[in-house]
C-alpha positions as CSV (number, residue, x, y, z in Angstrom):
1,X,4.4,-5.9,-40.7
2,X,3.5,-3.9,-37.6
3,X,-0.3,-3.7,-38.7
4,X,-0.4,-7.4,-39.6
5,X,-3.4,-7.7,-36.7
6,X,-5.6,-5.9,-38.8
7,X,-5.8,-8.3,-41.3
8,X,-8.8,-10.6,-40.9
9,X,-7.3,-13.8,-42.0
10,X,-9.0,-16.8,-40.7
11,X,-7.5,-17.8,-37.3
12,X,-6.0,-21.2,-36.1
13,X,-8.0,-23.0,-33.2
14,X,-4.9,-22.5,-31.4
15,X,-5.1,-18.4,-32.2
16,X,-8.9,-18.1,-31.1
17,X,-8.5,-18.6,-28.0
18,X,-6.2,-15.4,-27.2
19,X,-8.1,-12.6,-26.1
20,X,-9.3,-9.9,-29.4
21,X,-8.0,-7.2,-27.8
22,X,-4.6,-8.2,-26.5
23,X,-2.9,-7.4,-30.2
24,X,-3.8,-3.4,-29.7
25,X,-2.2,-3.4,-26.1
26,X,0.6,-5.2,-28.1
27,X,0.5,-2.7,-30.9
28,X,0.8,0.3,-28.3
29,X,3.9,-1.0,-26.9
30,X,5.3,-4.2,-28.5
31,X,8.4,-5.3,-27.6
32,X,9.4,-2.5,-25.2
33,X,9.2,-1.9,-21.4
34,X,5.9,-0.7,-20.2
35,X,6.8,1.9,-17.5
36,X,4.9,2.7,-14.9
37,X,2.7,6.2,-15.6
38,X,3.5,7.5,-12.2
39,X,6.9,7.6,-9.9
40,X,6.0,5.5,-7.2
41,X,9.2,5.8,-5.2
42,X,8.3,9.3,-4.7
43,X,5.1,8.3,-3.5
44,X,6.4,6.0,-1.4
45,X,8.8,7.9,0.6
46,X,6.3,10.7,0.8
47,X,3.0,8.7,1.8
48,X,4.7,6.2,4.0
49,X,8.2,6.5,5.1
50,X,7.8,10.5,5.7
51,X,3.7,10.3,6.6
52,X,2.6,9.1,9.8
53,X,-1.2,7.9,8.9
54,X,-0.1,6.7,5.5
55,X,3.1,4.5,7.3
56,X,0.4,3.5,9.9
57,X,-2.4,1.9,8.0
58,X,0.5,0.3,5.7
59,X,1.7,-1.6,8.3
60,X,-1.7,-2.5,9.9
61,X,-3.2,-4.0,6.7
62,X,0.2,-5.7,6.0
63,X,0.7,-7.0,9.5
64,X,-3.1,-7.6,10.1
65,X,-3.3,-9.9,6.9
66,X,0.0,-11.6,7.8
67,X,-1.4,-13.1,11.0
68,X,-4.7,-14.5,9.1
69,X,-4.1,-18.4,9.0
70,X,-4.9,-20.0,5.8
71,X,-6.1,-23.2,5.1
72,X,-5.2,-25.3,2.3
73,X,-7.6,-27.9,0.0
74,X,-7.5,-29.6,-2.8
75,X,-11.1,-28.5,-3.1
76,X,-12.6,-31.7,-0.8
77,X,-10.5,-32.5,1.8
78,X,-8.0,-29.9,4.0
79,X,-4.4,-30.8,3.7
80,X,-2.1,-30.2,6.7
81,X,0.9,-31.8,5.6
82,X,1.7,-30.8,2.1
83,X,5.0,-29.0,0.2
84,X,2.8,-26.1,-0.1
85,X,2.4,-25.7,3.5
86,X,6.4,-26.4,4.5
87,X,6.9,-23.6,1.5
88,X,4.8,-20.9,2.9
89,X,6.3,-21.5,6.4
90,X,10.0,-21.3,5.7
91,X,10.1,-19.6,1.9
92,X,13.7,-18.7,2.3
93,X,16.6,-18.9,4.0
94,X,16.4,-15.1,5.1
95,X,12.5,-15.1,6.2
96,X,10.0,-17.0,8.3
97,X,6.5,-17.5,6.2
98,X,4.8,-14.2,8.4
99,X,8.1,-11.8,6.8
100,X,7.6,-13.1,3.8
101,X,3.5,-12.4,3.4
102,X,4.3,-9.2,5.4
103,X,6.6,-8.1,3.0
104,X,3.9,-9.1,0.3
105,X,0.8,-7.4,0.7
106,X,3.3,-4.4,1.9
107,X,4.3,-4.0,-1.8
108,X,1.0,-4.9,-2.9
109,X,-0.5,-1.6,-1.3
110,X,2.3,0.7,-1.2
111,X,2.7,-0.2,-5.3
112,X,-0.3,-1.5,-6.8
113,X,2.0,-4.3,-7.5
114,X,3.9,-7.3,-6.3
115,X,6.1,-9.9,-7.3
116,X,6.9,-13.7,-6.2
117,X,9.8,-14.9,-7.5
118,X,9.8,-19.0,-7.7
119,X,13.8,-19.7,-7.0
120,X,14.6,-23.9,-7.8
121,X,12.5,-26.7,-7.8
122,X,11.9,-30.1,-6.3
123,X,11.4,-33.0,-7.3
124,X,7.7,-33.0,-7.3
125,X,7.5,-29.3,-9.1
126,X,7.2,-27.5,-6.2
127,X,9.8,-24.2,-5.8
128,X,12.6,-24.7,-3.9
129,X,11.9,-20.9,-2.3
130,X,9.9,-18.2,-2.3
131,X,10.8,-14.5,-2.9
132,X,9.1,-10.9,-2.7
133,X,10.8,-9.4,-5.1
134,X,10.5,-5.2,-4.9
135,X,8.3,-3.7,-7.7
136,X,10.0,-0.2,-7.9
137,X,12.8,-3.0,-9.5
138,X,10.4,-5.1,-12.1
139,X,9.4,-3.7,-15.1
140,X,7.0,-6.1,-17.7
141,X,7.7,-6.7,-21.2
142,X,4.7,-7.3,-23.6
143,X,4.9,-9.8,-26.1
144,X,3.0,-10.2,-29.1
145,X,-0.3,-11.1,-27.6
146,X,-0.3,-8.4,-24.9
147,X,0.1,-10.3,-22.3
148,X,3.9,-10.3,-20.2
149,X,6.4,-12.4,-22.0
150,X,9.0,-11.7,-19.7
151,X,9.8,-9.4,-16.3
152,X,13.5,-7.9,-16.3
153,X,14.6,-7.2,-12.4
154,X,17.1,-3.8,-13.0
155,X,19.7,-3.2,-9.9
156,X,21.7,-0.2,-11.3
157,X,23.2,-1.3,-14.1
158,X,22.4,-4.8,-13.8
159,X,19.1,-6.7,-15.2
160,X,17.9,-10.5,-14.6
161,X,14.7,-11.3,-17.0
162,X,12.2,-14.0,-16.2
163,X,11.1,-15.8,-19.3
164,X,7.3,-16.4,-19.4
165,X,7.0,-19.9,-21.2
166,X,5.4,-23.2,-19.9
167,X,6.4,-22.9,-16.5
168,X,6.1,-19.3,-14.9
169,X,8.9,-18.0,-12.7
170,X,6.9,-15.0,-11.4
171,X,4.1,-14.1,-10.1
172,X,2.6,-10.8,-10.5
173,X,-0.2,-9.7,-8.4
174,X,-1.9,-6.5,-8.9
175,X,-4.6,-4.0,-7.8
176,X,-7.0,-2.6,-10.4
177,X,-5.8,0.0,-12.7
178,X,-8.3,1.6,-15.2
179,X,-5.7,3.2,-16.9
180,X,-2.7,0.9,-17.0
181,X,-2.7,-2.6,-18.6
182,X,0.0,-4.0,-16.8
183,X,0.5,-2.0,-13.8
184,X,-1.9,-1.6,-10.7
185,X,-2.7,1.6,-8.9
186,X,-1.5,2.1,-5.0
187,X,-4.0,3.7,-2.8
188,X,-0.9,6.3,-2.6
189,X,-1.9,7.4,-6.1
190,X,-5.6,8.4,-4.7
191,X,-4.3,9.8,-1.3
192,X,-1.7,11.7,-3.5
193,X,-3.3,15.6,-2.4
194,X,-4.3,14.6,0.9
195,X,-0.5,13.3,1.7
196,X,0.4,16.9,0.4
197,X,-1.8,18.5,2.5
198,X,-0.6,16.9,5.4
199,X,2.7,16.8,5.3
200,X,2.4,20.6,4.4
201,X,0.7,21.2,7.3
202,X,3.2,19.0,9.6
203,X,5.8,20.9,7.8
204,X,4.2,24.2,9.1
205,X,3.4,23.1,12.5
206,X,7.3,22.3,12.9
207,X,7.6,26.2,11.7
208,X,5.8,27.6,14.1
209,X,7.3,25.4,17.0
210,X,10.9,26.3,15.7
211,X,9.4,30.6,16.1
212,X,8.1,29.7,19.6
213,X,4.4,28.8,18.1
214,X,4.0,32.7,16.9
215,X,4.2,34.6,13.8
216,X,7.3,36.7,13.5
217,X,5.6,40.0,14.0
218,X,6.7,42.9,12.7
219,X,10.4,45.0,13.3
220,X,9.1,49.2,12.3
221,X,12.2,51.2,11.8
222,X,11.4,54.9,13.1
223,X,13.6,57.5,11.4
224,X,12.7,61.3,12.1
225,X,14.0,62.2,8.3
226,X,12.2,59.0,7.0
227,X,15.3,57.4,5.3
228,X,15.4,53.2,5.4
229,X,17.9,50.6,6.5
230,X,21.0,50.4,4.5
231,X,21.5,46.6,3.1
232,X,24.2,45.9,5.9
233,X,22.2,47.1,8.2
234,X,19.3,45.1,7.3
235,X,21.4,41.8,6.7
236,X,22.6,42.3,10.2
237,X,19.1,43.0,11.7
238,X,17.7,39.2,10.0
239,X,20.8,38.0,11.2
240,X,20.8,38.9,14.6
241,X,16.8,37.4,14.8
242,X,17.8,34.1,13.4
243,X,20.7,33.4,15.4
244,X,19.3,35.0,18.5
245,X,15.6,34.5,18.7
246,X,14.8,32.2,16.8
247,X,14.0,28.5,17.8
248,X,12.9,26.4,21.0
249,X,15.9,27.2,23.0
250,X,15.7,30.7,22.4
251,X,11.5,30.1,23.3
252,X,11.0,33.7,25.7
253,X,14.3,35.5,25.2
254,X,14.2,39.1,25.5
255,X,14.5,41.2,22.0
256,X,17.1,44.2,22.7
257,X,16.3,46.8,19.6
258,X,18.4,50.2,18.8
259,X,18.6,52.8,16.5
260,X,14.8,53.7,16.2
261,X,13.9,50.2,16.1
262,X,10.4,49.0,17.5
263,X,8.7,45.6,18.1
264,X,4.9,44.9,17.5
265,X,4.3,41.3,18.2
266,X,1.4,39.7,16.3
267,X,-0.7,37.1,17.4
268,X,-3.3,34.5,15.3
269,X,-6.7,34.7,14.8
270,X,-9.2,31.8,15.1
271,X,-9.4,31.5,11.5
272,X,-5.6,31.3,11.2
273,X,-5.6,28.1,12.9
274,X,-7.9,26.0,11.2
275,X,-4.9,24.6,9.7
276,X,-5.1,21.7,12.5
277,X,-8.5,21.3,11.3
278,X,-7.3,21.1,7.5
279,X,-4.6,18.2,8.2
280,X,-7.3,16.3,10.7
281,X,-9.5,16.2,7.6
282,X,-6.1,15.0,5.3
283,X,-5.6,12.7,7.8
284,X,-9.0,11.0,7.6
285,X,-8.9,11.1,3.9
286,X,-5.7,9.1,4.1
287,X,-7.0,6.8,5.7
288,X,-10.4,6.1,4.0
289,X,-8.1,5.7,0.4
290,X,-6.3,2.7,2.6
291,X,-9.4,1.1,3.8
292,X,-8.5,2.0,7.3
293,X,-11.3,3.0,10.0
294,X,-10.2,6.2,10.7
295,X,-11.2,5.7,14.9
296,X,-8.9,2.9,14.6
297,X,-6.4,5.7,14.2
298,X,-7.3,7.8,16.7
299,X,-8.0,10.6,14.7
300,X,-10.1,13.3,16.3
301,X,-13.8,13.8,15.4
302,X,-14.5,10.1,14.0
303,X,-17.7,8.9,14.9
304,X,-18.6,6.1,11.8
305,X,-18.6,3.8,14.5
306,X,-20.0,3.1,17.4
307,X,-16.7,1.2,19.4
308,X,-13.6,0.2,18.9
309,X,-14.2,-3.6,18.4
310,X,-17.0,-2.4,15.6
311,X,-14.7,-0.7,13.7
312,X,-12.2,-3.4,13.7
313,X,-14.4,-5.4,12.6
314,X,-15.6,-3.3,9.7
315,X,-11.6,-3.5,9.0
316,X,-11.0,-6.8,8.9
317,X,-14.5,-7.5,6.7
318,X,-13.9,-4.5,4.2
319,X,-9.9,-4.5,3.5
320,X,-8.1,-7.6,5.0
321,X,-10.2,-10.8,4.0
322,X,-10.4,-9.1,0.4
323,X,-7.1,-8.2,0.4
324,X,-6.2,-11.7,2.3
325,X,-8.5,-14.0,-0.1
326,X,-6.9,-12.5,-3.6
327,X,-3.5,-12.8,-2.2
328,X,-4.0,-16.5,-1.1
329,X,-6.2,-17.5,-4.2
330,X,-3.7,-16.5,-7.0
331,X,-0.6,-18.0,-5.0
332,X,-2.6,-21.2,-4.7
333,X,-3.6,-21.2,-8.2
334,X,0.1,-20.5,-9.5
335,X,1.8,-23.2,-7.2
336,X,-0.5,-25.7,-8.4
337,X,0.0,-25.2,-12.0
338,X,3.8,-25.6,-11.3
339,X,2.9,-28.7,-9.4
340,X,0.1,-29.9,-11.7
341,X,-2.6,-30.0,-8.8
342,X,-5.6,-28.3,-8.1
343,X,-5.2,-26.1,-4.6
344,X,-6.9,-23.5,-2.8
345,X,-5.6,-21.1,-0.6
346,X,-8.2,-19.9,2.0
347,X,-8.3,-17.6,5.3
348,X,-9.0,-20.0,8.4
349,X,-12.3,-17.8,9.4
350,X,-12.3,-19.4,13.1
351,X,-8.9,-18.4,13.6
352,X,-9.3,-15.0,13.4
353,X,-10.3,-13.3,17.0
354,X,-11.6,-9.8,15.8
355,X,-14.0,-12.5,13.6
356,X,-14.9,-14.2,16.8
357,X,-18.3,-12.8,17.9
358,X,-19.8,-13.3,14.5
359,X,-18.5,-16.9,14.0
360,X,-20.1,-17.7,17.4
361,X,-23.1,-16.4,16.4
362,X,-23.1,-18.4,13.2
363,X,-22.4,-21.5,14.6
364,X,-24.8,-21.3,17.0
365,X,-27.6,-20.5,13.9
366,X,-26.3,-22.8,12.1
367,X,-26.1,-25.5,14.6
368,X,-29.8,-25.2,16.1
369,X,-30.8,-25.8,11.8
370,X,-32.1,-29.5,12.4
371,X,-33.5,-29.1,8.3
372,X,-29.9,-29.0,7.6
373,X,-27.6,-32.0,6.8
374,X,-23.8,-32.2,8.1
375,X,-22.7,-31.5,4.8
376,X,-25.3,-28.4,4.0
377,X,-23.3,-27.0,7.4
378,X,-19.9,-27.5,6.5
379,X,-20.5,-25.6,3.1
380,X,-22.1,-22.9,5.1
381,X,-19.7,-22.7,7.4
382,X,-16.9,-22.6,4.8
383,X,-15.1,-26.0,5.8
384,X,-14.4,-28.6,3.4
385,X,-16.6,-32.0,2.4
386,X,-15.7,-34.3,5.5
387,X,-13.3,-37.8,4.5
């Protein structure tokens, strides 16, 4: 019976160890598809393919944490010549290991979500190849316990599910979601008013442009008996602007008005243009929801920082590594399950030239540290035990 889990029968040793709660976020949606509270293809074509700052910081955090190298362990030693490694490089036949992370944390922001798809496997457990599957496409299915017992991939009419028994076919990263328990939330969702407001304000911009960057004014009809335009002759009259002056290549054209007709052009007022102002300030907000230093940008009245190389740093510090270390960790963690060892997955901190000022200086700190052994500095300096 559907309310079976609030019975208090005592529990196997195998039962205790689920978690207490996952039989209500069973009970709220057991057996069924969870969708997704909000449309996220919307949001995507709005905030990134049709928004310049939101397609911008996409592709710099995606790009940015692409080209981090990473460094694999088995938690004492580094390993340079491991399945892992030849995976990551070459995960499929149609992408090179940078695509295939680019295309990663792409979905990871744009979504809140993102899926790896483990196709085959060798000999030694590894996958045969690696795929980033696109989320708009995956939908999870609860199972009793709350937690996903399968993901079904929908292409029109057609669905492939992924069973979720002993061995895991995919891996779902997410971003925290307060209100979702098996979804995560985009930045998109947060920048959701301040895409609006920009793209409204692009939108009007591209109005005034296309009316030679002035309002209409207005057309006053002087009749001595005070009668009004007919409706032809007023369908002729809007049709006669549009066509005629109307538009960039019309931009200066000289209005020729009959029949009591008279022209009083209009022009804006300070306050009328504060709209530039109003999608600056969209811009910026944009950009903070992605993590993205605004002057990196070059958006107009940005002063957080003090340079350019400050701010990327900040970037790198405050959105990549985070975004690079959660990425890495959980595909370590799941390819070593499937191959039954113990990995990590870490960001090469040396490698990274943005980073390279304050790795100098903590080398050198670290290196004049005589109370120090050689194994106290490796820790610190985040390299492994040496062989």
């Amino acid at each position: 019976m559907v309310f079976n889990w609030l019975r208090t029968a005592k529990a196997s040793p195998d039962e205790r160890k689920a978690s207490a709660t996952g039989p209500v976020i069973a009970y709220q949606s057991s057996g069924r598809v969870a969708w997704s509270p909000r449309d996220k293809v919307s949001l995507t074509r709005n905030g990134f393919a049709g928004n310049v700052i939101g397609f911008r910081c996409v592709r710099m955090i995606a790009e940015a944490a692409a080209s981090a190298p990473l460094v694999l362990t088995d938690g004492e030693r580094r390993l340079e010549d491991h399945p892992v490694r030849r995976l990551l490089r070459a995960p499929n036949p149609g992408q090179l290991g940078a695509a295939f992370m680019e295309a990663l944390y792409g979905h990871l922001i744009l979504h809140g979500d993102a899926y790896v798809e483990a196709a085959g496997r060798m000999s030694n457990g590894a996958p045969a190849e690696l795929h980033a599957l696109r989320p708009d496409r995956m939908r999870v299915v609860p199972g009793p316990d709350g937690w996903p017992q399968a993901y079904e991939y929908a292409v029109g009419a057609r669905k492939v599910r992924f069973e979720m028994g002993e061995s895991r076919p995919i891996l779902h990263l997410k971003s925290f979601h307060p209100l979702d328990d098996h979804y995560g939330m985009s930045p998109l969702e947060a920048a959701a008013a301040a895409i609006d407001v920009h793209n409204a304000a692009g939108r009007w911009s591209k109005g005034l442009l296309d009316n030679a960057a002035q309002p209409s004014g207005a057309i006053i009809y002087k009749s001595p008996d005070g009668a009004t335009l007919t409706q032809d002759q007023y369908d002729r009259l809007v049709a006669e602007l549009e066509a005629n002056h109307q538009g960039a290549r019309n931009a200066g054209r000289p209005m020729l008005l009959e029949g009591g007709l008279d022209w009083k052009p209009m022009g804006f007022s300070p306050s009328d243009m504060e709209f530039q102002e109003t999608r600056a300030a969209a811009a910026r907000d944009i950009a903070i929801a992605f993590g993205v230093p605004p002057m990196l940008l070059g958006l107009p009245g940005d002063a957080t920082y003090a340079n350019y190389q400050e701010a990327n740093r900040a970037f790198w510090r405050q959105t990549v590594l985070p975004l690079v270390r959660r990425v890495s960790g959980a595909l370590a963690a799941w390819l070593g399950e499937e191959m039954g060892e113990r990995l990590e997955l870490t960001p090469d901190m040396d490698a990274i030239p943005a980073l390279a000022p304050e790795r100098e200086a903590l080398w050198r700190r670290v290196s004049a540290a005589d109370f120090l052994t050689d194994a106290e500095k490796r820790a610190l300096l985040g390299l492994p035990p040496a062989a």
